[in-house]
DOTOR-537890 format. One record per residue (C-alpha): x, y, z; residue in three letters. Coordinates in Angstrom, 1 decimal. Layout:
<kegus>
       px       py       pz   code
        X        Y        Z    Ala
...
</kegus>
This chain:
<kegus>
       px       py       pz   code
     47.4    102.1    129.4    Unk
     48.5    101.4    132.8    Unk
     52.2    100.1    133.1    Unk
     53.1     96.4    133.5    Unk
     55.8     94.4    133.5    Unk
     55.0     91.8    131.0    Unk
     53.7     94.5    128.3    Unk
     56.7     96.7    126.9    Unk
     56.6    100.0    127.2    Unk
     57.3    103.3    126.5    Unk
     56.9    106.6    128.2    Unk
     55.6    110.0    127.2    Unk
     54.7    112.1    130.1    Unk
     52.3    111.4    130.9    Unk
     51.4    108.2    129.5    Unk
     52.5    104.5    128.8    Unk
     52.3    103.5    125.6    Unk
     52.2     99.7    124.0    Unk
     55.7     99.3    122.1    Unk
     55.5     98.5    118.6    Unk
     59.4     96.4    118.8    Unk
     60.0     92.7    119.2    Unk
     59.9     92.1    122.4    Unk
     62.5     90.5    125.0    Unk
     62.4     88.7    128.1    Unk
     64.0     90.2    131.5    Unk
     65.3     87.4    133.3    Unk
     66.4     87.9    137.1    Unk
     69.9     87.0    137.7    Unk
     69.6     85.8    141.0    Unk
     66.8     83.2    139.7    Unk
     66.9     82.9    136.0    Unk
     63.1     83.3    136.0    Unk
     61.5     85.6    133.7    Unk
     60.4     89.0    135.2    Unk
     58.8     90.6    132.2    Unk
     59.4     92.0    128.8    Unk
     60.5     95.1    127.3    Unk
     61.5     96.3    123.9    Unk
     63.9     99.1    122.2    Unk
     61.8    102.3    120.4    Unk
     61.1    102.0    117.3    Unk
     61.9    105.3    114.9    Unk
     58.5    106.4    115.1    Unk
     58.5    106.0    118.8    Unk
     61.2    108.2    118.8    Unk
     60.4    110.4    116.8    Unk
     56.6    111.4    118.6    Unk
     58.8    111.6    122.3    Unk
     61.2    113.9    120.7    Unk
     58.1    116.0    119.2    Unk
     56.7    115.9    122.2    Unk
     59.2    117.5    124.3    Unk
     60.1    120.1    121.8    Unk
     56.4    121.7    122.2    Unk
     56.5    121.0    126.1    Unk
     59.9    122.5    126.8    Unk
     59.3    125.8    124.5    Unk
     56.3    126.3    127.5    Unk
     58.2    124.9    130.6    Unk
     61.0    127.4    129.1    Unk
     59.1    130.3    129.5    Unk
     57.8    129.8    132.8    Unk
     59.0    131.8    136.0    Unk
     61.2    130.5    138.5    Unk
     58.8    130.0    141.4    Unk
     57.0    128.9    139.0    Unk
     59.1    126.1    137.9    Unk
     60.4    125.4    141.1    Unk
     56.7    124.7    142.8    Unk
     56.3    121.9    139.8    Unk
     59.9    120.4    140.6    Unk
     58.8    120.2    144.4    Unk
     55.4    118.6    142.9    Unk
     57.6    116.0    141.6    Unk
     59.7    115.4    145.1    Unk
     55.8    115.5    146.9    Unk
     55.2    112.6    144.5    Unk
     57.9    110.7    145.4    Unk
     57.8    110.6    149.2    Unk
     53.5    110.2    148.9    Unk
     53.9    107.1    146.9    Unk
     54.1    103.3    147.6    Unk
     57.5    102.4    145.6    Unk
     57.7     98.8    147.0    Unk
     56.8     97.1    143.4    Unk
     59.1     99.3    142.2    Unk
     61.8     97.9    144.3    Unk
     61.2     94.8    144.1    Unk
     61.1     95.2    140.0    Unk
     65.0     96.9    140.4    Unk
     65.7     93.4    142.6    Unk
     64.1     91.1    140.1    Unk
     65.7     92.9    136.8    Unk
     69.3     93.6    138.4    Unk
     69.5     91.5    141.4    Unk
     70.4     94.5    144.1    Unk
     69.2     93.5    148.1    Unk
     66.0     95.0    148.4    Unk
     67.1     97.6    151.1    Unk
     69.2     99.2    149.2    Unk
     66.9     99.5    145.9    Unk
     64.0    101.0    148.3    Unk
     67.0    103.3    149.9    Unk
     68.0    104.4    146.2    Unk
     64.6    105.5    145.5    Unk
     64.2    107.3    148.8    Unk
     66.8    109.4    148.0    Unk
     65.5    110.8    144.6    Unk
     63.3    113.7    146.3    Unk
     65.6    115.7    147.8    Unk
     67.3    116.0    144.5    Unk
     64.4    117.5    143.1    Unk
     63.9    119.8    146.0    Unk
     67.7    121.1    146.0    Unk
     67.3    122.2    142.1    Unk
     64.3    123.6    142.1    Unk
     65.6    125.8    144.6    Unk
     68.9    126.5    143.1    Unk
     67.8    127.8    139.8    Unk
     65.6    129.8    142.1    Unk
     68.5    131.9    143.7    Unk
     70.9    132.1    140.9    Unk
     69.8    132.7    137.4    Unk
     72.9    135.0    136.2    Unk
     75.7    137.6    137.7    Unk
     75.6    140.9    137.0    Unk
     79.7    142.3    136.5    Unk
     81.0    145.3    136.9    Unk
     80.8    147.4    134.0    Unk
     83.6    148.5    131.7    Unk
     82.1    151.8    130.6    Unk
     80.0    154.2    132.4    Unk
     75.8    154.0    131.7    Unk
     76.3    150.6    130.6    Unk
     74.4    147.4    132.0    Unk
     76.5    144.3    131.6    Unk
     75.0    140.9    132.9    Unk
     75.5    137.3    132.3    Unk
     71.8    135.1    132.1    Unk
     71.3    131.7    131.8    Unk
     68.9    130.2    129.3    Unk
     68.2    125.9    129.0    Unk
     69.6    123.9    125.8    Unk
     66.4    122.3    124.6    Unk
     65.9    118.7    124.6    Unk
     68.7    116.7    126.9    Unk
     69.4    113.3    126.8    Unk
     70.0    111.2    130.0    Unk
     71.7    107.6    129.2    Unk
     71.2    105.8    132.2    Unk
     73.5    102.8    134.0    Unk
     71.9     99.8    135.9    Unk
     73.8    100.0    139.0    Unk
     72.0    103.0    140.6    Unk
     68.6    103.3    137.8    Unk
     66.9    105.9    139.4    Unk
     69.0    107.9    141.5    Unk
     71.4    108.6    139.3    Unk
     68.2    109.3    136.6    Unk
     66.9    111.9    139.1    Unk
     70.4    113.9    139.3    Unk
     70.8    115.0    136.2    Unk
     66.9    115.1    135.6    Unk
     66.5    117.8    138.4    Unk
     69.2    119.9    137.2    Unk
     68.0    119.8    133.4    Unk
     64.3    120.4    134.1    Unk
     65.7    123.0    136.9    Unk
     67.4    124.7    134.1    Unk
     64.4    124.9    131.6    Unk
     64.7    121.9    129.5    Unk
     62.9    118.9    128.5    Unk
     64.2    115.2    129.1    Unk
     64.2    112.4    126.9    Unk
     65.5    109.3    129.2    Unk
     66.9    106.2    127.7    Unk
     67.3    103.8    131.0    Unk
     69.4    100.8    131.4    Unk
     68.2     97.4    129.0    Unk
     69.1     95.6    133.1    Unk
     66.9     98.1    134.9    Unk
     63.7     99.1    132.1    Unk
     60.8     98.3    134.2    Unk
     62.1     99.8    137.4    Unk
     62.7    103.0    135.7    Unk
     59.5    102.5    133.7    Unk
     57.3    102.0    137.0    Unk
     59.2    105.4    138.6    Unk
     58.5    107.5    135.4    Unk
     54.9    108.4    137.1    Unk
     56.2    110.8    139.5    Unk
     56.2    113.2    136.5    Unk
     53.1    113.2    135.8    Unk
     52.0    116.5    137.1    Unk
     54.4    118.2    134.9    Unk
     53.6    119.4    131.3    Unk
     52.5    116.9    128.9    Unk
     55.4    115.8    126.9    Unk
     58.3    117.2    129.2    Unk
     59.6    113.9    130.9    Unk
     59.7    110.7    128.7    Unk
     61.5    107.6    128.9    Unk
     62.4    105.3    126.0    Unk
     63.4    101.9    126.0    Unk
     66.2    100.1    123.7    Unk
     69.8     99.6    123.6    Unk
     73.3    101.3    122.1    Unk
     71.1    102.0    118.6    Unk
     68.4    104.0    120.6    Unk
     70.7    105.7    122.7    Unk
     72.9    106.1    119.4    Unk
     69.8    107.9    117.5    Unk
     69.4    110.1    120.6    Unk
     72.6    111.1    121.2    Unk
     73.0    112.3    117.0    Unk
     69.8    113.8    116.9    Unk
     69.4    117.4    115.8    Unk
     66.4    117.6    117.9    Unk
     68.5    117.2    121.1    Unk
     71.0    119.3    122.5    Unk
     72.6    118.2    126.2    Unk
     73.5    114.6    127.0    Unk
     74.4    112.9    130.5    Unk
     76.0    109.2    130.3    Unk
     77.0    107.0    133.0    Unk
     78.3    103.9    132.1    Unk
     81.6    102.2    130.4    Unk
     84.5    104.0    129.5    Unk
     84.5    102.6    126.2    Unk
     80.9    103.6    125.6    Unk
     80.9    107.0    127.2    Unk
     84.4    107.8    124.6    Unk
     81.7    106.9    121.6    Unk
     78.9    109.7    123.3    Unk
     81.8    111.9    124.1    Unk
     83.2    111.7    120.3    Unk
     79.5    112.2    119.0    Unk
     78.9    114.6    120.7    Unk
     82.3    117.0    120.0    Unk
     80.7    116.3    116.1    Unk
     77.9    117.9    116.8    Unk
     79.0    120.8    118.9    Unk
     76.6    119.5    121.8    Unk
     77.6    119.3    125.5    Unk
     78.0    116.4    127.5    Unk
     78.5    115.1    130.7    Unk
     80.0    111.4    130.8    Unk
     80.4    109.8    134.0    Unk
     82.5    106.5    132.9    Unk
     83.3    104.5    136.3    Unk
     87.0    103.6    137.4    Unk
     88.7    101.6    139.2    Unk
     89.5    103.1    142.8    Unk
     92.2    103.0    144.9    Unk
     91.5    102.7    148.7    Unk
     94.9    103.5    150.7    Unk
     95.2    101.6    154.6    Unk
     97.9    104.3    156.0    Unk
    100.2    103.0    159.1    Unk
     97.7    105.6    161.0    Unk
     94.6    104.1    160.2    Unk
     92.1    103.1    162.5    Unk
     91.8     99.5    161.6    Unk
     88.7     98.4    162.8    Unk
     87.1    101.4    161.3    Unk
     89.0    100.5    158.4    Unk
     88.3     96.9    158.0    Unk
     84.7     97.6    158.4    Unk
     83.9    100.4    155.8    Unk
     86.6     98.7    153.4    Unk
     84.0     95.9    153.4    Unk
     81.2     98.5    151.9    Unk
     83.3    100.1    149.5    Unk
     84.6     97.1    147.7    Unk
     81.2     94.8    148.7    Unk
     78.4     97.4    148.0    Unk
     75.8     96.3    145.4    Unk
     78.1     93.3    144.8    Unk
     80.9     95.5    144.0    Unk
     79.0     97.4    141.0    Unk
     79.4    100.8    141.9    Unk
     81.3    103.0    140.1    Unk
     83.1    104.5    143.0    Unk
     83.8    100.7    144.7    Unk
     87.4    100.4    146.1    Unk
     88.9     97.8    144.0    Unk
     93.0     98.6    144.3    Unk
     94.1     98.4    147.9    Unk
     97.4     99.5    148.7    Unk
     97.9     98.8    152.2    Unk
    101.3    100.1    154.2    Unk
    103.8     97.0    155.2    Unk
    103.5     98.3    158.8    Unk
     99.8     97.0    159.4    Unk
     99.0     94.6    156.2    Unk
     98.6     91.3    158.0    Unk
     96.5     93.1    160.7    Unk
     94.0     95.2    158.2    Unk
     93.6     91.7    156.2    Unk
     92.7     89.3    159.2    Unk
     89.8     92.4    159.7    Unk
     88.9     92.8    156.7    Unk
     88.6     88.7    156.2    Unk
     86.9     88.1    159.1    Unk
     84.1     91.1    158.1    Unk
     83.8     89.9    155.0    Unk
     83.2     86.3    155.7    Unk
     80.1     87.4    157.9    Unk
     78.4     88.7    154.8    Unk
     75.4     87.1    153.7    Unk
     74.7     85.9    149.6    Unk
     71.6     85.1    148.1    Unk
     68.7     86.5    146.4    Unk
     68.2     90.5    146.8    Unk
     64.3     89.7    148.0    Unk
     65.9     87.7    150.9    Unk
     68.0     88.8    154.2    Unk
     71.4     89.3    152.3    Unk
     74.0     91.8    151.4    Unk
     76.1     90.5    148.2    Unk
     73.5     89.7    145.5    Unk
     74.0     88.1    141.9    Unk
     75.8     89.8    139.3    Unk
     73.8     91.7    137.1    Unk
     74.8     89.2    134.0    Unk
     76.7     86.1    133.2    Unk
     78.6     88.3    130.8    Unk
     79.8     90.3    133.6    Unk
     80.3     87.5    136.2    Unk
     82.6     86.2    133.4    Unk
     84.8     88.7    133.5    Unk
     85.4     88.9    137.3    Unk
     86.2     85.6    137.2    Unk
     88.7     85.9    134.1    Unk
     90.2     88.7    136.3    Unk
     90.3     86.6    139.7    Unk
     91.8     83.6    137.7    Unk
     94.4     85.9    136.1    Unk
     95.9     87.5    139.3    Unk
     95.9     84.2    140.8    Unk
     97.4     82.5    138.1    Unk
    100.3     85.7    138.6    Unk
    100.6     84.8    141.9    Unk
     97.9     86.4    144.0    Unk
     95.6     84.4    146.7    Unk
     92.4     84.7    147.6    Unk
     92.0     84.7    151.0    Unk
     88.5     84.9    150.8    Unk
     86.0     83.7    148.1    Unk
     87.4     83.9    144.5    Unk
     84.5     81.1    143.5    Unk
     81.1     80.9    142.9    Unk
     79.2     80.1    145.8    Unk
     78.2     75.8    146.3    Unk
     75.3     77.1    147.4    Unk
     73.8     79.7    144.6    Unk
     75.0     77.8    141.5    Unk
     71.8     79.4    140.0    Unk
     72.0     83.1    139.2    Unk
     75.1     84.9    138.5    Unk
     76.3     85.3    141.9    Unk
     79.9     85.2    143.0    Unk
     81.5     85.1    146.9    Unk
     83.2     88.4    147.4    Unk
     86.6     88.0    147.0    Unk
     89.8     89.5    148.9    Unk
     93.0     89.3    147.1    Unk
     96.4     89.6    148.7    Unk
     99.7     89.5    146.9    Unk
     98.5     91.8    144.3    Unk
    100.8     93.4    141.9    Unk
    100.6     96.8    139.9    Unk
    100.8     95.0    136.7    Unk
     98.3     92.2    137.0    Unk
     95.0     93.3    134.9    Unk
     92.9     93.1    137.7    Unk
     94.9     96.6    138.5    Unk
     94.8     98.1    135.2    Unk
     90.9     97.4    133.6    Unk
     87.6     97.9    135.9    Unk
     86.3     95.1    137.6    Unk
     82.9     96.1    138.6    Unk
     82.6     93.0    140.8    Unk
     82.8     91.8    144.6    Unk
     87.0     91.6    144.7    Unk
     89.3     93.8    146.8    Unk
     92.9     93.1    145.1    Unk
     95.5     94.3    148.0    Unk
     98.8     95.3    146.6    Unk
    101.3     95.5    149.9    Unk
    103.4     98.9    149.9    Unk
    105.9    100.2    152.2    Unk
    104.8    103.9    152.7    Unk
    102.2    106.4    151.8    Unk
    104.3    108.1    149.7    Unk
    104.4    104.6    147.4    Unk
    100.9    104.3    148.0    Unk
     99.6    107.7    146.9    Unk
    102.3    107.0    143.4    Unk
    100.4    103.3    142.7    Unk
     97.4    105.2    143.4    Unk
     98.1    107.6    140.6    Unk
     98.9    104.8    138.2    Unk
     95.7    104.5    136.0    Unk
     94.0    105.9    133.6    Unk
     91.2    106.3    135.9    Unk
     90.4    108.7    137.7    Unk
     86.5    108.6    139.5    Unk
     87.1    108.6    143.4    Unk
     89.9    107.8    146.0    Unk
     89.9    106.8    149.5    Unk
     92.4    106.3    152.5    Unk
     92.2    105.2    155.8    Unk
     94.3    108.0    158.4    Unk
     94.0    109.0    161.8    Unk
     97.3    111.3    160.6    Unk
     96.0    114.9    159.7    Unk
     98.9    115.6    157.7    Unk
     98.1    112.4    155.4    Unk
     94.7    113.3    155.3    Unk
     95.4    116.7    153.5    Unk
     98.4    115.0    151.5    Unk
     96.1    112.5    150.1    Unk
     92.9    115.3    149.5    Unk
     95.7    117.3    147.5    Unk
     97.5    114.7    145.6    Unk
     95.5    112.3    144.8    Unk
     94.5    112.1    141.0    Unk
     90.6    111.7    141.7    Unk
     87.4    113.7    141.3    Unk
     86.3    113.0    144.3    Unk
     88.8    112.0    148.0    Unk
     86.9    110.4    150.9    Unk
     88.9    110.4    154.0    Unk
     87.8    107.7    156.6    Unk
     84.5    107.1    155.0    Unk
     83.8    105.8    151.2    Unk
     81.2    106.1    149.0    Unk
     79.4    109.3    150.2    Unk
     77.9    111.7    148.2    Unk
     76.2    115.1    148.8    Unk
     73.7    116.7    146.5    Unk
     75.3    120.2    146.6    Unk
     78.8    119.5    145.9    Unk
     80.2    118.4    142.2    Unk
     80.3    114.1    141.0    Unk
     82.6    112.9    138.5    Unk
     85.3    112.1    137.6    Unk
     89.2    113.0    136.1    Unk
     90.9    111.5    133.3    Unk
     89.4    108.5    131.4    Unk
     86.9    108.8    134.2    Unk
     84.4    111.4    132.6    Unk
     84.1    114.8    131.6    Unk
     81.7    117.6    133.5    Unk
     80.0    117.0    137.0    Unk
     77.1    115.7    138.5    Unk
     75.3    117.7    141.4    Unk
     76.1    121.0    143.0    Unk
     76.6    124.1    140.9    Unk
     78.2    122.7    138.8    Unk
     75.3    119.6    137.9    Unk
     73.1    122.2    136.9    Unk
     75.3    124.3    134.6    Unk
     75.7    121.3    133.0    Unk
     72.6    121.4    131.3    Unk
     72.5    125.6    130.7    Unk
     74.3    127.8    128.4    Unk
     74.8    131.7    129.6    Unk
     74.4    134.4    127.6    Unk
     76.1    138.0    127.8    Unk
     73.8    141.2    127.8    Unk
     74.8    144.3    127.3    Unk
     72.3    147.4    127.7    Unk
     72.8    150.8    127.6    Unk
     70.0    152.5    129.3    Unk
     70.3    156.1    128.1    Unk
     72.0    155.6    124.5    Unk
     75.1    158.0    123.2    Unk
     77.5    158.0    120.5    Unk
     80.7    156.3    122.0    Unk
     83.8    157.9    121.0    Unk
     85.4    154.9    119.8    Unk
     82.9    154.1    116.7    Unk
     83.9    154.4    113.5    Unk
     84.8    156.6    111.8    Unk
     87.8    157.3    114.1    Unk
     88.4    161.0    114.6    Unk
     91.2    162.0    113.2    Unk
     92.7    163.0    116.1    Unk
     93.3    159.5    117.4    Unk
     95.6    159.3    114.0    Unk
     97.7    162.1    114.7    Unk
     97.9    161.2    118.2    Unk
     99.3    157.4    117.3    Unk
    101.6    159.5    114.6    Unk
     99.9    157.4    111.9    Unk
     98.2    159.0    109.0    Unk
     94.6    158.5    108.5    Unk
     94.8    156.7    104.9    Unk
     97.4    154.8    103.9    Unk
     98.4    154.3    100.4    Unk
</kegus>
């Protein structure tokens, strides 16, 4: 069958298959209309994709690099031959994201592709020095199996394709369990695979329970999460169970320092983006500002007046802040806003829901001044369109407030001061430190996150050991008796002035 919304799905590279589930209406949160239906995999459903990739992946396994890496850069050809605009507009519909930025999202995904494929090209082991003469000692890196790739709705298909290309890069096959929010967007992509083995690449639909059955099958053996905290401690704890590796990528809540050297109109303005972008759900948005004493008043009156220029409304129309992805979590922006206000904060901009969109889930993005460490709007993750600004008197006390959470994703600050720069790179408890421009990413060096903030990285080197194991090899090419097999001459006894049996 040919994919469409309003039939759920499943994929099995490279097929769509009619769902066997009860099905369930996608609504869009900007309209409240319905955009189509999808349902969660039933066991059986499982059960044939899981099949499916074992036989693929023990071919795809065996295959040469070049080889492998020609059908990765298939894939990437895919992507930038085909027309991904009712794609797009599906990721607007189901999620409510401005349409530039879902096309921009999926016009990033080939480069991914082409990076891995290339990587596993060049480096497929080390060979060491060895520790006895005649010997051959080498490390080699061989695929897990089957991974699993549970995916957020946020970023749907990027984010799909990074660990994708690493784990097809190193030899396995991937079973992807996508967002319930963003299902048909991911669905509609899932085509680009099909010039890969049959079986290789699927995608099934369904919610904790199907990424649950995943995650504890014996037929899997890698997982990547992005998502909540909470959720990514339950794959994390599953997966130490079973003795299987996983990467969890579990969001945070980032500080963004203003230093007295910023340059505040540069400041203002990219402050706006990393607390604003995708309506604030991003895992690496800036949502603790700690701005120095020195040029608070100034930074805010910038940072307002920016903000108040940006345009809400429906991700189909001329607009930058879209809906929320749900009422559930416009709800708990609010309860944050409310609480912090209710503390003693003010909003200087927004903290409402817009007179004009009192359809959807939207919500005005929202600057908070008079922010303190201990209001909850500092200690849990928003995941909304609020920048709470706690006022500090140096960047010494902004680094330390900085440092106070749990979290620990990405960090940004503001400096034209070189010396605060490399302060801030080196101290600063983060996985990732962007000085003087948030947000950016680069397919070669590591993503994720320290302390409740994930375990493992995304991209780079590291992104595609994730999803390989090494093995050591050691091969003696001309094959001897070595000296220190047993039985021990007896030599060696008298020499360590022990006898050779002791009674």
């Amino acid at each position: 069958m040919s994919f469409s919304p309003s039939e759920p799905a499943f994929f099995v590279n490279p097929s769509y298959l009619r769902m066997g589930g009860a099905p369930r209406a996608v609504v869009d949160p900007a309209t409240l209309e319905t955009v189509g239906a999808i349902a969660a995999a039933t066991d059986a459903e499982t059960d044939a994709a899981l099949a499916a990739a074992a036989r693929a992946q023990a071919g795809w396994k065996a295959l040469d690099a070049k080889a492998r890496a020609k059908c990765l850069h298939g894939v990437a050809n895919a992507i930038e031959a085909a027309d991904f605009t009712g794609c797009a507009e599906l990721m607007v519909r189901e999620m409510g994201k401005p349409y530039p930025e879902a096309i921009g999202e999926i016009a990033n995904c080939a480069p991914v592709f082409r990076y891995y494929a290339e990587m596993a090209r060049d480096e497929a082991g080390k060979i060491a020095g060895t520790t006895q003469a005649g010997s051959f000692q080498y490390a080699r890196y061989e695929p897990y199996g089957v991974s699993v790739h549970i995916m957020p709705y946020n970023f749907p298909i990027l984010l799909m394709c990074w660990t994708v290309a690493a784990s097809l890069a190193a030899g396995n096959a991937c079973i992807v369990k996508p967002a319930e929010a963003t299902t048909l967007s991911t669905l509609d992509f899932m085509a680009v695979f099909r010039s890969l083995p049959e079986g290789l690449v699927a995608c099934l639909p369904g919610g904790a329970e199907t990424g649950r059955a995943l995650v504890e099958s014996d037929r899997t053996h890698a997982v990547a999460f992005t998502g909540s905290v909470a959720a990514g401690r339950r794959v994390a704890v599953a997966c130490a169970e079973r003795t299987k590796p996983c990467v969890i990528e579990a969001g945070g809540s980032d500080p963004l320092i203003v230093s007295a050297h910023a340059p505040l109109e540069v400041a203002a303005a990219g402050s706006v983006t990393a607390a604003f972008h995708l309506s604030g759900q991003v895992c690496t948005s800036a949502e603790r500002f700690f701005v120095v004493d020195a040029v608070h008043d100034r930074f805010v009156e910038l940072f307002a007046e920016k903000t108040r220029a940006l345009r809400i409304g429906n991700g189909m129309d001329e607009t930058e802040i879209g809906p929320l992805v749900s009422e559930a979590a416009r709800a708990k922006v609010m309860r944050l806003v409310d609480d912090a206000v209710a503390s003693g904060a003010r909003a200087v901009v927004g903290g409402r829901i817009p007179p004009a969109h009192n359809v959807g889930w939207f919500y005005e993005p929202t600057i908070l001044t008079g922010v303190t460490p201990d209001m909850a709007i500092c200690r849990e993750e928003c995941f909304g369109p609020v920048a709470a600004i706690c006022r500090v008197g140096d960047f010494d006390e902004a680094v330390r407030l900085a440092n106070d959470t749990p979290f620990g994703l990405g960090a940004s600050i503001f400096t034209t001061d070189l010396a605060e720069a490399h302060e801030a790179a080196e101290r600063l408890e983060a996985g990732m430190v962007w000085v003087n421009n948030p947000l950016i990413d680069n397919d070669a060096l590591p993503f994720g996150g320290w302390k409740a903030s994930g375990i493992g990285r995304e991209l780079g080197r590291q992104g595609l050991d994730a999803f390989r194991r090494s093995k050591m090899v050691v091969i003696d090419h001309k094959p001897v008796v070595q000296d220190w097999w047993y039985p021990y001459p007896d030599a060696w006894f008298r020499k360590a002035g022990g006898r050779k049996h002791v009674t």
